[in-house]
C-alpha positions in Angstrom: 87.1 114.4 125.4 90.2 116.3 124.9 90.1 120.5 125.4 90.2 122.1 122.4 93.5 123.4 123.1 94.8 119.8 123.5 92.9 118.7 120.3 95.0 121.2 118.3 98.0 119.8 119.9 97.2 116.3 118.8 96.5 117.5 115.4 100.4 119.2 115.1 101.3 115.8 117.3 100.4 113.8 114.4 101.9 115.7 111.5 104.7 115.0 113.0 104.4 111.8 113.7 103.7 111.1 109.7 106.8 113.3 109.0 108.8 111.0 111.7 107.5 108.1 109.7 108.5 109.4 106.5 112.1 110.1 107.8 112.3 106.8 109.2 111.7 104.8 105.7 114.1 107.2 104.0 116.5 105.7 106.0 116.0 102.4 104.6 118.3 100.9 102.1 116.9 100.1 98.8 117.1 96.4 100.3 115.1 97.3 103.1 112.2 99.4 101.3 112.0 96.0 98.9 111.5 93.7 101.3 108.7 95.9 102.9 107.0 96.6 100.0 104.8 92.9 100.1 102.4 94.1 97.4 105.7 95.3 95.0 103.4 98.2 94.1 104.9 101.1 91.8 107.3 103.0 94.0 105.1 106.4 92.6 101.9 104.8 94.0 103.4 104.1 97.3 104.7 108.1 97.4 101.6 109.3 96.4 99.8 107.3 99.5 101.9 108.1 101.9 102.2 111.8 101.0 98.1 111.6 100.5 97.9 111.0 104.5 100.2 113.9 105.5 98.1 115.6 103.1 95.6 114.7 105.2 97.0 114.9 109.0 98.0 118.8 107.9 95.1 120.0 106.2 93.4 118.9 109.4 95.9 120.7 111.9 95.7 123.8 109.8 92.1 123.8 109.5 91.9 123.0 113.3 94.6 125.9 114.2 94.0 128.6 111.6 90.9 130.7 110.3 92.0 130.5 107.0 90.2 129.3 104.0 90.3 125.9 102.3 91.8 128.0 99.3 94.5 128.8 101.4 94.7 125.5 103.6 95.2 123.2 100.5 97.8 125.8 98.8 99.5 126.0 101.8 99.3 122.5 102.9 100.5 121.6 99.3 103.6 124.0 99.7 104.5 122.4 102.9 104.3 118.6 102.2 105.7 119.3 98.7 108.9 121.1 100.1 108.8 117.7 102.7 108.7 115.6 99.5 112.1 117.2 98.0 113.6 117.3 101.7 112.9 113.6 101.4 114.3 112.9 98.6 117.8 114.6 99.2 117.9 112.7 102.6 117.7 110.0 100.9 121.3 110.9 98.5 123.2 109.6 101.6 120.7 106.3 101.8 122.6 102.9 100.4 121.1 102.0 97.5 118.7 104.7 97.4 117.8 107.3 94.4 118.1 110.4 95.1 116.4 113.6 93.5 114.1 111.9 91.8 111.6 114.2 90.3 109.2 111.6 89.8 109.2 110.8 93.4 108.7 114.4 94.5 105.5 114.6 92.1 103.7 111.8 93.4 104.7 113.5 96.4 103.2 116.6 95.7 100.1 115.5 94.2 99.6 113.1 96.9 100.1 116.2 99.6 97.5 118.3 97.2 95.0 114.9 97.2 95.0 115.1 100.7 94.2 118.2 101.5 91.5 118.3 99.2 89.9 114.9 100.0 89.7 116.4 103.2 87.8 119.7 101.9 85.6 117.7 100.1 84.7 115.5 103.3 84.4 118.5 104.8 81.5 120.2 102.4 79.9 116.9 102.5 79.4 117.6 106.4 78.1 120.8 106.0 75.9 120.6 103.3 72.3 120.6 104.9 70.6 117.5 104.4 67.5 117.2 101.7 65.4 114.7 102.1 65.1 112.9 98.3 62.3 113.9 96.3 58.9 111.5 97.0 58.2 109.2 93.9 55.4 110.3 92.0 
């Protein structure tokens, strides 16, 4: 089992691994992204579950490396991957074929960022809600 200290390490590890990711496919022509997408889902949808997971991976790191509330983790968390989102999208002005600035794109990346984090709050109560056995049947 890793140290705790390691742990939080690997958390941070894999935000930026989704951020490398996330990079990566901006560099993609419009070509590229097309022949990738295999299920030709709605470019928002694919955003939104991308962003949903670093949503995730961050909400986890900061809850792991912070003593701050879920209040605070998910509006901070939200702030982060949202400003990631626009970075992402003005990366992707020097991308063949690719739009750029589109605020459509940047709100699916937001609300998938803000998904994320609170998917994992709400994973997160579930565990640590005592357990109640059901009520017997009369």
């Amino acid at each position: 089992m890793l140290s705790s200290r390691w742990f939080r390490i690997f958390c941070w590890c894999t935000v930026v691994a989704w951020a490398g990711i996330i990079f990566y496919l901006s560099t993609l022509s419009a070509a590229e992204v097309e022949q990738m997408n295999i299920t030709h889902w709605w470019d928002k949808a694919l955003h939104f579950i991308a962003f949903s997971a670093g949503g995730v991976v961050m909400a986890f790191a900061l809850r792991r490396n912070t003593q701050w509330s879920w209040k605070k983790i998910v509006l901070i968390n939200t702030l982060a991957v949202s400003a990631y989102g626009w970075s992402d999208e003005w990366h992707q002005q020097w991308t063949p074929g690719r739009s750029a600035k589109d605020v459509g794109d940047w709100t699916a990346d937001t609300l998938g960022g803000a998904a994320g984090a609170i998917l994992l709050v709400s994973i997160y109560a579930k565990r640590s809600l005592p357990h109640r056995p059901a009520p017997a049947a009369d």
